[in-house]
Steps between C-alpha positions, in 0.01 A plus 500: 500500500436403156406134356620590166847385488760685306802285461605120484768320535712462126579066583252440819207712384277573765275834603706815678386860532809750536438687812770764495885567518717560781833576567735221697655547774793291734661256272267599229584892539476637091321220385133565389235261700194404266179389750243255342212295622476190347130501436454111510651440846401808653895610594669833485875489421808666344723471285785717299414695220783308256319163628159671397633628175680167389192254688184670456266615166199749511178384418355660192150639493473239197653191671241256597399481871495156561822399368667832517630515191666146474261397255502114679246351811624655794190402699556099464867570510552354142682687300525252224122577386369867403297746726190489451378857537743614227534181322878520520578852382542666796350774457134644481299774361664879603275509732564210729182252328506169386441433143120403450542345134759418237530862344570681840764175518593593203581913522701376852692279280543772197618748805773254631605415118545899444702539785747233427527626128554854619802347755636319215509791254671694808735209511601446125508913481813463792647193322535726209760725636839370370655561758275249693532289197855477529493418945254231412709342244826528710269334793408224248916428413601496841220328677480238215913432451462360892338209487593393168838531599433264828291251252817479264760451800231242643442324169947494417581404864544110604183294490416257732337225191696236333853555321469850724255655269219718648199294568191720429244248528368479076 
């Protein structure tokens, strides 16, 4: 079996290693069966491939191996202060190293800051579409006409203040 994990848990974290996929049987009969060993309490278990899907996240060769990615302390359990490996990035050299000084910090950094401008350009090229253009703004009428309708019932119903006006507290 390997140390290395190769998964953790999306909101729990944690270390898991897929072991393989089965197929369910009894109650369970056409559901896939995902079996893991969670690496930091030594178990083997399963669960359904939707549940791994929706719960679980690979571990990139680039994510740091102390914090797995999360960029906070996962060894004191404090996620309010940065890892210390990766100094809160997350990720590492490509191949799986700390950074050693500021500049190999600094090409991590440059990597994660060329990703996210790639993902935006990918996003602003599907916003351009008119037809998208025209579902988001449609989205924006409906979703917004909602609550300002409720805040303009709220604010011309009865009040509860003095002479029956609404008492908002100014």
């Amino acid at each position: 079996m390997t140390d290395r994990p190769s998964h953790t848990h999306q909101e729990h974290g944690g270390r898991y290693t897929l072991l393989g996929e089965h197929a369910g049987g009894g109650t369970l009969e056409g559901h896939t069966l995902i079996m893991y060993r969670d690496l930091d309490k030594g178990l083997q278990s399963l669960t359904t491939a939707d549940d791994w899907r929706n719960n679980w996240r690979a571990i990139a060769n680039d994510d740091c191996p102390i914090c797995l990615g999360s960029g906070t302390d996962q060894i004191k359990g404090n996620t309010s202060k940065p890892c210390g490996a990766c100094f809160g990035l997350g990720k590492v050299k490509a191949d799986g190293e700390t950074p050693s000084d500021r500049w190999e910090l600094a090409d991590i950094a440059n990597g994660i800051i060329k990703r996210q401008q790639t993902e935006l350009q990918r996003l602003r090229q599907l916003t351009a579409v008119p037809e998208i253009q025209q579902a988001i703004c449609k989205y924006r009428d409906t979703a917004g006409s909602d609550w300002m309708r409720d805040e303009q019932e709220w604010r011309a119903g009865p009040g509860r203040g003095p002479g029956g006006r609404r008492y908002t507290g100014d």
